[in-house]
C-alpha positions, 0 to 999 in steps of 0.5 A: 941670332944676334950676329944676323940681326947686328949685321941687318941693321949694320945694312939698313943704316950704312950709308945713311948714318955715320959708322960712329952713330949706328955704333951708338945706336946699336949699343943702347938696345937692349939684347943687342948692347955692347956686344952687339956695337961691338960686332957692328964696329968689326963690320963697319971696320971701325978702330979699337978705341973709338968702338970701346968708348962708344959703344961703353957710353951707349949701353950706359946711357940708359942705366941710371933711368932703368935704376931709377925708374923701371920700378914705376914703368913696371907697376903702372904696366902691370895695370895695363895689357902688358901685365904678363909681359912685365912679370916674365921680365921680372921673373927672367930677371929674377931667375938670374939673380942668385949671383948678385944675391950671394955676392951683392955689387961685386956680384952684379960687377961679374953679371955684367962683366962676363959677356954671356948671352942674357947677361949685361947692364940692362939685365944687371940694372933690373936685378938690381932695382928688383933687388932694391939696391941704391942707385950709388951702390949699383951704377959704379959696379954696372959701369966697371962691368960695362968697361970690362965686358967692352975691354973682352969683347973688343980684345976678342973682336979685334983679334987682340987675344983669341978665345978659348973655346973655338 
């Protein structure tokens, strides 16, 4: 699903926005995220390096707001029609969290890090903030999980290394 929804967007936007851009773009999505730009890097047939910083600085962009704000998004959506929709999130998101309960920022450092579906700095930073952890305690264990995940899915992407399971 990712996969076909990264490589339509990759088609609508070719040719009228810079590679480096819809790289960007696709990273600051949620679900999509810095797995996504990296695919879409693959197949814009972009460079390790310029891929990795970009698509690490677009899924960090919008991490310190949804620490810092997702909690009053929430409670002002919950008076509005979207009320079941934000309490499935926060039940998603809190299903997921045993985790980061058990081994506290080192823990969301490893959601974040190991890029498996449903897992990532969006999910990572809504844990966190439903776990009402500090935004100084949070970011710096989101962001070296955003580097590592960037640093395995570029190996991985680019045919640095190969996975396990093929």
């Amino acid at each position: 699903m990712v996969e076909s929804l990264v490589e339509s967007l990759v088609g609508f936007f070719s040719g009228t926005l810079p590679k480096e851009l819809i790289v960007f773009f696709i990273s600051v999505v949620p679900v999509l995220e810095l797995r996504g730009s990296i695919l879409a890097a693959g197949f814009l047939q972009m460079d390790f390096l310029p891929t990795f910083i970009i698509s690490v600085i677009g899924n960090m962009l919008p991490i310190p707001f949804i620490l810092l704000f997702i909690d009053k998004i929430f409670a002002w959506l919950k008076n509005t029609r979207c009320k079941n929709l934000v309490e499935k999130l926060e039940a998603k998101a809190l299903s997921k969290s045993d985790q980061i309960q058990k081994y506290g920022r080192v823990g969301l450092f490893l959601f974040v890090a190991i890029p498996l579906p449903g897992t990532g700095a969006w999910t990572g930073s809504l844990i966190a903030s439903l776990l009402r952890m500090k935004m100084r305690d949070a970011l710096p264990w989101i962001f070296l999980g955003v580097l590592t995940a960037g640093l395995i899915m570029s190996l991985l992407a680019f045919g640095i290394i190969q996975p396990l399971i093929s």
